[in-house]
ROMAR-750704 format. One record per residue (C-alpha): residue number from 1; residue in three letters; x, y, z. Coordinates in steps of 0.1 Angstrom, whole numbers. Layout:
BEGIN
@miza = NUM | bagu = ALA | px = X | py = Y | pz = Z
...
END
This chain:
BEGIN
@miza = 1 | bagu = UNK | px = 159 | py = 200 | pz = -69
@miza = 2 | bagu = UNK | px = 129 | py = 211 | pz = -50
@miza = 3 | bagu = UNK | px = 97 | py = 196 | pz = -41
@miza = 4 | bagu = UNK | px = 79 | py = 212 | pz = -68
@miza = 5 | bagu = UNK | px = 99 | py = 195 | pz = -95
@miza = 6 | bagu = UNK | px = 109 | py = 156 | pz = -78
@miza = 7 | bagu = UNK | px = 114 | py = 128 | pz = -101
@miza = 8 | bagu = UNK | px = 122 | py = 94 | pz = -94
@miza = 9 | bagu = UNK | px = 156 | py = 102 | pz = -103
@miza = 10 | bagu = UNK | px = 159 | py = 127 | pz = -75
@miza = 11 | bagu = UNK | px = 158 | py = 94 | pz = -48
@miza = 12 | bagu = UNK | px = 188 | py = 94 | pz = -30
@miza = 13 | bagu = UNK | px = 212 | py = 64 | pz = -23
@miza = 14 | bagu = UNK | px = 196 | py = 36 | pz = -6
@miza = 15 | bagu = UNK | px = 224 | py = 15 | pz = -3
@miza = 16 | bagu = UNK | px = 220 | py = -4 | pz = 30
@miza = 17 | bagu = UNK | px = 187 | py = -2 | pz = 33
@miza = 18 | bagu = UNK | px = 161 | py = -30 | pz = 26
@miza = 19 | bagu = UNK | px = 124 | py = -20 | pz = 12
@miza = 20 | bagu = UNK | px = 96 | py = -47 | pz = 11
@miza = 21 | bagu = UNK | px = 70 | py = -44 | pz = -11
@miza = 22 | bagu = UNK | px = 32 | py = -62 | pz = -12
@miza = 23 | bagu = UNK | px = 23 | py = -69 | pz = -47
@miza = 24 | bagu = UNK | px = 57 | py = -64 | pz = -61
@miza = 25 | bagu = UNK | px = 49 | py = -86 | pz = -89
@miza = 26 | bagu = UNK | px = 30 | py = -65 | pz = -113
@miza = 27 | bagu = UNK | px = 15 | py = -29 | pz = -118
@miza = 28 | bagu = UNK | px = 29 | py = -4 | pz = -91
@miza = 29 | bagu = UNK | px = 45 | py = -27 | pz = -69
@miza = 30 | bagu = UNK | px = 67 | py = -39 | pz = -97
@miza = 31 | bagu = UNK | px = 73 | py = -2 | pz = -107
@miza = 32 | bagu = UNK | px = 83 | py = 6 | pz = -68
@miza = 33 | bagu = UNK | px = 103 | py = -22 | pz = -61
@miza = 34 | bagu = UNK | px = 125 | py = -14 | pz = -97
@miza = 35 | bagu = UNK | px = 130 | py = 23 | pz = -91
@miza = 36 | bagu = UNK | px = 141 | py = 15 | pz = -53
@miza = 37 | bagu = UNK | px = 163 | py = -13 | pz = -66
@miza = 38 | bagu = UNK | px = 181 | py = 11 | pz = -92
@miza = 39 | bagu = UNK | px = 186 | py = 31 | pz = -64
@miza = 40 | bagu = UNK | px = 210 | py = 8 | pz = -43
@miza = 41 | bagu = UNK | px = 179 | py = -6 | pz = -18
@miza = 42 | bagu = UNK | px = 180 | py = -44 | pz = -9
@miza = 43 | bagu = UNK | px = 146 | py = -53 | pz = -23
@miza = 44 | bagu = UNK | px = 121 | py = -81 | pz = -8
@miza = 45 | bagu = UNK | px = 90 | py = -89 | pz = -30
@miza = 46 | bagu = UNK | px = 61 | py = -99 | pz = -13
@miza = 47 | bagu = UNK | px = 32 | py = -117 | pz = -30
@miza = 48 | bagu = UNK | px = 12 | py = -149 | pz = -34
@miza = 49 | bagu = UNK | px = 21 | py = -167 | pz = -61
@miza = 50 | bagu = UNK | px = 55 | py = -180 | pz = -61
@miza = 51 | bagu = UNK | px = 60 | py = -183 | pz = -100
@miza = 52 | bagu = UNK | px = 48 | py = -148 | pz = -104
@miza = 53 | bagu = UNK | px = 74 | py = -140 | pz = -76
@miza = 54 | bagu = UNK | px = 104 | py = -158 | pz = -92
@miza = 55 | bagu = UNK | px = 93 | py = -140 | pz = -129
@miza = 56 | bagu = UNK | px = 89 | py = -108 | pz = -116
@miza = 57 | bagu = UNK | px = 126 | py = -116 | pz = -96
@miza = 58 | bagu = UNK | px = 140 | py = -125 | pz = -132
@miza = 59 | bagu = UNK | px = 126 | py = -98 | pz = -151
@miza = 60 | bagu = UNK | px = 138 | py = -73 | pz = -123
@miza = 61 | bagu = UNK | px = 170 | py = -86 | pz = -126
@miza = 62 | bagu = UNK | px = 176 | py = -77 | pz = -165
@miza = 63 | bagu = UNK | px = 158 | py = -43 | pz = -159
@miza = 64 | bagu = UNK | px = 184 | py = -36 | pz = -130
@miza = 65 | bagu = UNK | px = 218 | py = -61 | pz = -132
@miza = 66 | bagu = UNK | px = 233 | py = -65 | pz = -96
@miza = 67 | bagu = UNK | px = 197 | py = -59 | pz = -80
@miza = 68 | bagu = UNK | px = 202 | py = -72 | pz = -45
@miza = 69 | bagu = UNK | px = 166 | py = -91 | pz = -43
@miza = 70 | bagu = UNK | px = 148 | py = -117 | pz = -23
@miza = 71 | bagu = UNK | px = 108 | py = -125 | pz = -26
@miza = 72 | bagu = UNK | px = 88 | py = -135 | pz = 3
@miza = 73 | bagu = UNK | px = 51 | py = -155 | pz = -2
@miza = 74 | bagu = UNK | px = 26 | py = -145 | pz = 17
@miza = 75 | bagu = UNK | px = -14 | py = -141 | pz = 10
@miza = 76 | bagu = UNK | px = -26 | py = -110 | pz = 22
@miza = 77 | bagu = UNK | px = -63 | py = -130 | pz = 29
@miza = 78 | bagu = UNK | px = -45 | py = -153 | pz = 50
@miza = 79 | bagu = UNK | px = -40 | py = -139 | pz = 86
@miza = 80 | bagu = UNK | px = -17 | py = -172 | pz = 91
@miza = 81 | bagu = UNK | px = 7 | py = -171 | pz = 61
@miza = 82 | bagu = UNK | px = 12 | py = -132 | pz = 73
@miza = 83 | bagu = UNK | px = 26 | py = -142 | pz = 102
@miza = 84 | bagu = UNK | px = 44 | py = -171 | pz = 92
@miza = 85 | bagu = UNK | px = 62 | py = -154 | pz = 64
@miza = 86 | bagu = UNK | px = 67 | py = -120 | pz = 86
@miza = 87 | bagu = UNK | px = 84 | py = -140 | pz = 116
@miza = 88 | bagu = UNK | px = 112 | py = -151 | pz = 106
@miza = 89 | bagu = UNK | px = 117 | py = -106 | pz = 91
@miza = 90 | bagu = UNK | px = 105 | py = -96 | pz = 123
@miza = 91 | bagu = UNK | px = 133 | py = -114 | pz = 148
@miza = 92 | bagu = UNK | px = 164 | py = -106 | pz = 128
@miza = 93 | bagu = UNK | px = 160 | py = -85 | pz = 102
@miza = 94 | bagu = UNK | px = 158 | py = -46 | pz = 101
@miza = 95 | bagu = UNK | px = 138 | py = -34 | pz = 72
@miza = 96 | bagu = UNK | px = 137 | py = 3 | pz = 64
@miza = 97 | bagu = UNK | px = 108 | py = 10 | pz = 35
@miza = 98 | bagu = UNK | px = 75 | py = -10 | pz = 38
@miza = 99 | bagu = UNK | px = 54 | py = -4 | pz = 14
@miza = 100 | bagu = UNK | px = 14 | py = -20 | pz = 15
@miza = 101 | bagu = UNK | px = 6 | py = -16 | pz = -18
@miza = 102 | bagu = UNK | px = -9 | py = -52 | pz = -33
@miza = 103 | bagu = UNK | px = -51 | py = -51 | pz = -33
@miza = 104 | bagu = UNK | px = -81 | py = -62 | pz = -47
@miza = 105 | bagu = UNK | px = -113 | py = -43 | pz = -61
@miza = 106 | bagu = UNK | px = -148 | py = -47 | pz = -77
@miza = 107 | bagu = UNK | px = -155 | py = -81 | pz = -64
@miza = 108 | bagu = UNK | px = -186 | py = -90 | pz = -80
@miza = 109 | bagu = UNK | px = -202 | py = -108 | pz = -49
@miza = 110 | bagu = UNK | px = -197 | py = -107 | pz = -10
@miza = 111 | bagu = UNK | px = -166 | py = -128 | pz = -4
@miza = 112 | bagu = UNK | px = -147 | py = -140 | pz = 26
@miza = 113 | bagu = UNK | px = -111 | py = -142 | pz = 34
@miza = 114 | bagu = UNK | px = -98 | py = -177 | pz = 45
@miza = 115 | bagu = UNK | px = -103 | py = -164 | pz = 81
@miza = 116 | bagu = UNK | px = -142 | py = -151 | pz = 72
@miza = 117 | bagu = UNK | px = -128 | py = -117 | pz = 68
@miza = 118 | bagu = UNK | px = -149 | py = -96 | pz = 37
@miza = 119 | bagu = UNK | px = -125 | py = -102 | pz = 14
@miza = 120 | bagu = UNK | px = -118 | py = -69 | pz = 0
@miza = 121 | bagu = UNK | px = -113 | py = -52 | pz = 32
@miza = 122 | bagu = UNK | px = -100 | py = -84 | pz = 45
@miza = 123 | bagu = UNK | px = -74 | py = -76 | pz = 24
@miza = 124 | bagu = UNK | px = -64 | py = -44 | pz = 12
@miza = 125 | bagu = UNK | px = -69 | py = -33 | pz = 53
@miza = 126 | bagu = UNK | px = -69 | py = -60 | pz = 78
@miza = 127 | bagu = UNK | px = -44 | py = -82 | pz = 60
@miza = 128 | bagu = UNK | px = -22 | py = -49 | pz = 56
@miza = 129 | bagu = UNK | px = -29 | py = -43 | pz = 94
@miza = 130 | bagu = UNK | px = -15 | py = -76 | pz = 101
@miza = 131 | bagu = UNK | px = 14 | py = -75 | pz = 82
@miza = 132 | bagu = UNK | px = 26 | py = -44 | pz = 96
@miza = 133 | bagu = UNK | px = 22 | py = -53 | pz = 132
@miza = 134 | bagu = UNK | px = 41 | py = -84 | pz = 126
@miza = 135 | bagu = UNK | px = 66 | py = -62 | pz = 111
@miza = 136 | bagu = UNK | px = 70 | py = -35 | pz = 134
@miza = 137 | bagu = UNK | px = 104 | py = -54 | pz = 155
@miza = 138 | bagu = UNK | px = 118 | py = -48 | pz = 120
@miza = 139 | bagu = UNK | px = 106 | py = -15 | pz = 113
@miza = 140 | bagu = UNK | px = 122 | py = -5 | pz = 150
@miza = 141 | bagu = UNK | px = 153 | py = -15 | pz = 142
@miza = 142 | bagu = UNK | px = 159 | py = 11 | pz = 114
@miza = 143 | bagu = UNK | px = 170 | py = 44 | pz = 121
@miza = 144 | bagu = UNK | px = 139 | py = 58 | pz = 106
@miza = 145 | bagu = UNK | px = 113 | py = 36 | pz = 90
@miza = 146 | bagu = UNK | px = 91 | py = 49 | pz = 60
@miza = 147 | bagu = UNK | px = 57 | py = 28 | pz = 57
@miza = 148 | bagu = UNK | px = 38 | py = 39 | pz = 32
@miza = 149 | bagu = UNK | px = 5 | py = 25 | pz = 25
@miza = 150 | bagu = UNK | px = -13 | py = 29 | pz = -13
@miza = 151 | bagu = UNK | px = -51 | py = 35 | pz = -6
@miza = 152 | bagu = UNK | px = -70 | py = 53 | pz = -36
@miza = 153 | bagu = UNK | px = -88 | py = 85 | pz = -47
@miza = 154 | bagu = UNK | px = -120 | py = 61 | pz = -41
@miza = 155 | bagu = UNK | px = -114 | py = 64 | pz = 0
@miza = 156 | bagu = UNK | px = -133 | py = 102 | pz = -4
@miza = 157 | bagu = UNK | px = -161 | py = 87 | pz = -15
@miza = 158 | bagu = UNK | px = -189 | py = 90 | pz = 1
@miza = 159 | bagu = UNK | px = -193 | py = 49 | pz = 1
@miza = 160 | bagu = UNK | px = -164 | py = 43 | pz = 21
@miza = 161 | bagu = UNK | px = -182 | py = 47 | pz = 57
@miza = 162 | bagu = UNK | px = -163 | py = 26 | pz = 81
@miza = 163 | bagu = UNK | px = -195 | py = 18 | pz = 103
@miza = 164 | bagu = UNK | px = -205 | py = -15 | pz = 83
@miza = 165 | bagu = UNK | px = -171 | py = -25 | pz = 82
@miza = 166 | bagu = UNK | px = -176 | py = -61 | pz = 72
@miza = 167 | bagu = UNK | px = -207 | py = -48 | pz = 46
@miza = 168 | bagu = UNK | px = -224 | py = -77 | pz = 64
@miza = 169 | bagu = UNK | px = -259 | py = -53 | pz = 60
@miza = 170 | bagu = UNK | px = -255 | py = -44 | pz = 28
@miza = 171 | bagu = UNK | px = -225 | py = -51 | pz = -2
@miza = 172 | bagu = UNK | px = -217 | py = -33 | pz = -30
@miza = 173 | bagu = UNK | px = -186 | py = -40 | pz = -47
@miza = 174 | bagu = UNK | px = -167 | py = -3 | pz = -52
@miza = 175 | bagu = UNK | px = -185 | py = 8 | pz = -15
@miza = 176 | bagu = UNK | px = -158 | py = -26 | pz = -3
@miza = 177 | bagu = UNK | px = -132 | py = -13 | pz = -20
@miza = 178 | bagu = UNK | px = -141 | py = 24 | pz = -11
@miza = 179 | bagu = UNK | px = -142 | py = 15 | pz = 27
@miza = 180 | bagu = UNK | px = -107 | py = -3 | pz = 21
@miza = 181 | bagu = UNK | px = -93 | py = 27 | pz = 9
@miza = 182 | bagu = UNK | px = -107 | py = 49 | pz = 34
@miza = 183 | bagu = UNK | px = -95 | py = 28 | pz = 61
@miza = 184 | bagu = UNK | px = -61 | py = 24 | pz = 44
@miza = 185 | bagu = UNK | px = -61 | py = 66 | pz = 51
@miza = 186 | bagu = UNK | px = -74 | py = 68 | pz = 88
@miza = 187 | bagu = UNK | px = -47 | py = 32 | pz = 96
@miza = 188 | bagu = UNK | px = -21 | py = 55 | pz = 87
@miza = 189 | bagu = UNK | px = -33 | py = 82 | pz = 102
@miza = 190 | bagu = UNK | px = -35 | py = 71 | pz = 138
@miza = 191 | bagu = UNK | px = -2 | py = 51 | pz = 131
@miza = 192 | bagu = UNK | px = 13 | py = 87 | pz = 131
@miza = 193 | bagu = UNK | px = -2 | py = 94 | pz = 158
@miza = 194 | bagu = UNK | px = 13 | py = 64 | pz = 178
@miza = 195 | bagu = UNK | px = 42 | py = 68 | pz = 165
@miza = 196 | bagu = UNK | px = 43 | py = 100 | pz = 179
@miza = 197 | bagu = UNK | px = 72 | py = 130 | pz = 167
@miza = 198 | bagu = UNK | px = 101 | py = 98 | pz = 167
@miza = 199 | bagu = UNK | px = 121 | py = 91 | pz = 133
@miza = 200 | bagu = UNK | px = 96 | py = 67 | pz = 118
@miza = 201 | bagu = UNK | px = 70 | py = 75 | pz = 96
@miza = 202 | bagu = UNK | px = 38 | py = 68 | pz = 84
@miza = 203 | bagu = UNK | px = 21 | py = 80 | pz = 49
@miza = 204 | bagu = UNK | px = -6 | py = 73 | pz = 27
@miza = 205 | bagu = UNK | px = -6 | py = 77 | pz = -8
@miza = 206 | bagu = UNK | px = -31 | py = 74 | pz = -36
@miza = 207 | bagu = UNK | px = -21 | py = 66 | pz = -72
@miza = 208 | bagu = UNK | px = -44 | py = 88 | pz = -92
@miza = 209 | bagu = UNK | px = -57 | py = 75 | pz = -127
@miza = 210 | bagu = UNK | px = -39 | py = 50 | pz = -137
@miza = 211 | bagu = UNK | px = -44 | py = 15 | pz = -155
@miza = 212 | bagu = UNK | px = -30 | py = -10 | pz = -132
@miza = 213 | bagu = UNK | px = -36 | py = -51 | pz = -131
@miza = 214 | bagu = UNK | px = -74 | py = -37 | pz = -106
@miza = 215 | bagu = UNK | px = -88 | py = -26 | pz = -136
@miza = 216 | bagu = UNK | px = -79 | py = -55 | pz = -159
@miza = 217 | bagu = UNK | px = -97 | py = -75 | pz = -134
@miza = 218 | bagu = UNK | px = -131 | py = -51 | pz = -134
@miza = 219 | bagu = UNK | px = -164 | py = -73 | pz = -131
@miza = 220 | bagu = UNK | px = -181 | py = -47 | pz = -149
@miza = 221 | bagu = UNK | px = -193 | py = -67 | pz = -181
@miza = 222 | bagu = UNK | px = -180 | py = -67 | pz = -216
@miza = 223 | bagu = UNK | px = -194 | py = -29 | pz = -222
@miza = 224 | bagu = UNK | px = -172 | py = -18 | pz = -187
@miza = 225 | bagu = UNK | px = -141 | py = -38 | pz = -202
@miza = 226 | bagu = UNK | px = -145 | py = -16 | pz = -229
@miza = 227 | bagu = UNK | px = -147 | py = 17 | pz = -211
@miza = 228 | bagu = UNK | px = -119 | py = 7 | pz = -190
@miza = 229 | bagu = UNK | px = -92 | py = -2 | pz = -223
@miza = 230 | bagu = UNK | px = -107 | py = 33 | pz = -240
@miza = 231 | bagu = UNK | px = -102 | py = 52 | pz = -208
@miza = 232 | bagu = UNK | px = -67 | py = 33 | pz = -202
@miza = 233 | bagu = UNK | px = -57 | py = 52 | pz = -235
@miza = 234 | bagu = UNK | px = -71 | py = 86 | pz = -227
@miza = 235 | bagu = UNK | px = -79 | py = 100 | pz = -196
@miza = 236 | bagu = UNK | px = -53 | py = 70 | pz = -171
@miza = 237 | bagu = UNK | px = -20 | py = 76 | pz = -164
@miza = 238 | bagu = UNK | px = 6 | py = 51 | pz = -163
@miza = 239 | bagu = UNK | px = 18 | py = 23 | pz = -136
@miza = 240 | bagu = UNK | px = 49 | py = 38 | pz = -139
@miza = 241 | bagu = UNK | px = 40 | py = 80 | pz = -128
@miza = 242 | bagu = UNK | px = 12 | py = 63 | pz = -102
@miza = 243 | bagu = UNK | px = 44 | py = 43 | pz = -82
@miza = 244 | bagu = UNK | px = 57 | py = 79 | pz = -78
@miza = 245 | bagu = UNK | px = 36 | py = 86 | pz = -47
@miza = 246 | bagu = UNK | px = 50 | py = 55 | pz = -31
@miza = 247 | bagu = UNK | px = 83 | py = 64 | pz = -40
@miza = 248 | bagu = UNK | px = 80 | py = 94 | pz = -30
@miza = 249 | bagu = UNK | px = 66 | py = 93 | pz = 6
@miza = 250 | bagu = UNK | px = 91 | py = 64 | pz = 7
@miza = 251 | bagu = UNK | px = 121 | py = 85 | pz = 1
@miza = 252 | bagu = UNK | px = 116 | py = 124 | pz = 0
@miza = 253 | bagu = UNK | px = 130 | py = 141 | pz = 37
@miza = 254 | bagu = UNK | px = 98 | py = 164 | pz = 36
@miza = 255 | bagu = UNK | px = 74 | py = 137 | pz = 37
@miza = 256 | bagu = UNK | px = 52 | py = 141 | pz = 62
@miza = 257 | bagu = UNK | px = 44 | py = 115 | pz = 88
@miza = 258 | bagu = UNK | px = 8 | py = 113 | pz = 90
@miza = 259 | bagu = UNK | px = 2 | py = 126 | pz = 51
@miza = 260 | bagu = UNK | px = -20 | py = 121 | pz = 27
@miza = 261 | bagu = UNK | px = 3 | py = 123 | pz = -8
@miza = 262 | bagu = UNK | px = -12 | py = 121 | pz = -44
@miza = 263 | bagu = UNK | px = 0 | py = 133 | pz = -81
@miza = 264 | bagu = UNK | px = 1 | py = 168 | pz = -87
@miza = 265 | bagu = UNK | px = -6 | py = 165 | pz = -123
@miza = 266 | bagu = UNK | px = -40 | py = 178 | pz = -144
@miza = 267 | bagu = UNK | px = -67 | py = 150 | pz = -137
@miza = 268 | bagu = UNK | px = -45 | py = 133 | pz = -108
@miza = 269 | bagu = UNK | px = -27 | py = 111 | pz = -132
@miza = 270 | bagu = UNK | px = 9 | py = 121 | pz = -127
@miza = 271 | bagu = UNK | px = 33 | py = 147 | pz = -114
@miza = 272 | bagu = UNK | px = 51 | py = 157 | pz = -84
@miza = 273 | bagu = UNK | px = 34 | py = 141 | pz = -51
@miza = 274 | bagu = UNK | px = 15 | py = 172 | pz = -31
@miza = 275 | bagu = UNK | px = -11 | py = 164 | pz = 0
@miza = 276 | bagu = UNK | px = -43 | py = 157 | pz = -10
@miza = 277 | bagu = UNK | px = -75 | py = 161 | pz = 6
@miza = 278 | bagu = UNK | px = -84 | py = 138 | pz = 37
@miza = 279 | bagu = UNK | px = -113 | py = 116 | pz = 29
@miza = 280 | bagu = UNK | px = -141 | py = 131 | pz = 54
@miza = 281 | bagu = UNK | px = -134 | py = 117 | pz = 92
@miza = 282 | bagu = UNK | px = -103 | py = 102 | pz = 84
@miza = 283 | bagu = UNK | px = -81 | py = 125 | pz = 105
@miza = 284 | bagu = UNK | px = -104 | py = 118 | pz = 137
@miza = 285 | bagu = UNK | px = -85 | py = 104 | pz = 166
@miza = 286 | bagu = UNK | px = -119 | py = 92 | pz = 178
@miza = 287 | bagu = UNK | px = -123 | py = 72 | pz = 140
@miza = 288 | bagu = UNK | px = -87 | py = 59 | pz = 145
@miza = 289 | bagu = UNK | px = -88 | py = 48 | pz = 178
@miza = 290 | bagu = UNK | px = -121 | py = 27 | pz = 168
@miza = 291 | bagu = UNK | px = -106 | py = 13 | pz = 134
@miza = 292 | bagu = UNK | px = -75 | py = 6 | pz = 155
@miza = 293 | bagu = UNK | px = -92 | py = -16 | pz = 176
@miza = 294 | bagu = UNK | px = -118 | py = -34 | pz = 153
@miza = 295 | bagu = UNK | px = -89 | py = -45 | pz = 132
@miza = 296 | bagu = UNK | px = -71 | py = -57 | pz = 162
@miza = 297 | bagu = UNK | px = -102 | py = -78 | pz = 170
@miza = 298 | bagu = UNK | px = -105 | py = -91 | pz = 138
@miza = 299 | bagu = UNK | px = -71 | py = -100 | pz = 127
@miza = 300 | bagu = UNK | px = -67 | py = -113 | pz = 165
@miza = 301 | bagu = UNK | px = -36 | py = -89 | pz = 160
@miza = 302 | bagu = UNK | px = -20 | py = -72 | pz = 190
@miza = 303 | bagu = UNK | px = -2 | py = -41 | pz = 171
@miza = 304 | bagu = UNK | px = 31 | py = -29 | pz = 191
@miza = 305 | bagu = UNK | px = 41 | py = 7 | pz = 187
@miza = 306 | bagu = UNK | px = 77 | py = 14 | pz = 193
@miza = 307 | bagu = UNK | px = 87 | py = 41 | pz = 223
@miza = 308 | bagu = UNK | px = 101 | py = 71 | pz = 211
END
């Protein structure tokens, strides 16, 4: 097996490991969680709802007998059920695979988080932030943490600038999620570069096309519902190929701390994980230092970095 020609099937064992996954529920995260569970990982889905939490368990279960799962609630727009549902992770366990995958997009009107937080970078950033700072004792405990956060093709646009971070001038629904993304890429980024050349690693992936629970929730009107369920038959790929970043950058030896990793495939919709472009900025250590340090002041998040 080489690079060039990875599958899912290609993951190695994961017995004794543990993976936790945001939005394991549905769409991706379901699709991530399943193919890590098949391959011998200890499984923790994380999400909000508790009933879609025990379904998801139950369904997981038949698709995978013997799947060694637990599911943890937390609300990714709640910067206290983060840490409330991360402490009791964070002094005991040791958790190998993190994956930030759960999001929001095209909220139709400025929205705030319960802790007055723009809701969609709130959420798909800051509340990932959060959750991975709480996190980290965990993560240092491995012998070589993966965390892999999903951001989107949408973090090149040219939408996504950081400055208004909080689109308190001006809001625009896909220019929220766009910034989201964006910052999802330069998080990640200058994790790498805190973590330094040690064994843990940080990545960010981006799905490509794909029809995913986002776009059944598009504001767009009745005439962008129909776009979306025409272009979810022709030009989207799967939930199942767009978990194969994440699984990839999860698992593969050869990926990258610090990489950008999307599909390989004609449109971007599936194939073998390869780097993809940076979205413009996101590699500055001047850009990452600044995010770094505005999330920290808005999630009221002190972030540890473990030595290496």
């Amino acid at each position: 097996m080489t690079a060039q020609h990875w599958t899912p099937a290609d993951i190695p064992s994961l017995d004794g490991r543990t993976a936790l996954i945001t939005g394991a529920n549905s769409g991706i995260g379901y699709r991530t969680a399943r193919a890590l569970a098949r391959h011998g990982a200890r499984v923790l889905l994380a999400g909000r709802r508790p009933d879609a939490l025990a379904e998801a368990a139950a369904r997981l279960r038949a698709d995978v007998p013997g799947a060694r799962l637990e599911t943890v609630e937390l609300d990714l727009g709640d910067l206290a059920t983060i840490r409330d549902a991360a402490a009791p992770l964070a002094a005991g366990e040791t958790i190998d695979i993190l994956v930030n995958n759960a999001g929001v997009m095209n909220v139709p009107e400025r929205r705030t988080t319960r802790d007055g937080l723009e809701l969609t970078v709130g959420t798909n950033h800051l509340g990932h932030f959060a959750l991975t700072a709480h996190l980290m004792p965990a993560l240092a405990r491995s012998a070589a943490a993966r965390i892999v956060t999903v951001s989107a093709i949408a973090a090149t646009w040219r939408w996504g600038d950081l400055a208004d971070l909080m689109s308190e001038q001006r809001y625009r629904p896909m220019g929220a999620y766009a910034k989201s993304k964006r910052a999802n890429v330069v998080f990640t980024r200058e994790l790498a570069r805190r973590l330094g050349g040690g064994p843990h690693r940080a990545l960010a992936v981006h799905p490509g096309s794909a029809f995913t629970d986002l776009q059944r929730h598009t504001s767009a009107g009745r005439a962008g519902r129909l776009f979306v369920a025409l272009a979810a038959r022709t030009l989207m790929g799967s939930a199942e190929g767009a978990a194969w970043p994440s699984l990839y950058g999860a698992t593969h030896p050869e990926a990258a701390s610090g990489a950008f990793l999307g599909p390989a495939g004609r449109d971007q919709t599936s194939g073998t994980p390869k780097p993809a472009p940076l979205p413009t900025g996101a590699d500055s250590p001047e850009l990452g230092s600044r995010l770094w340090r505005e999330s920290e002041r808005l999630t009221g998040v002190a972030f540890p970095v473990p030595q290496t």
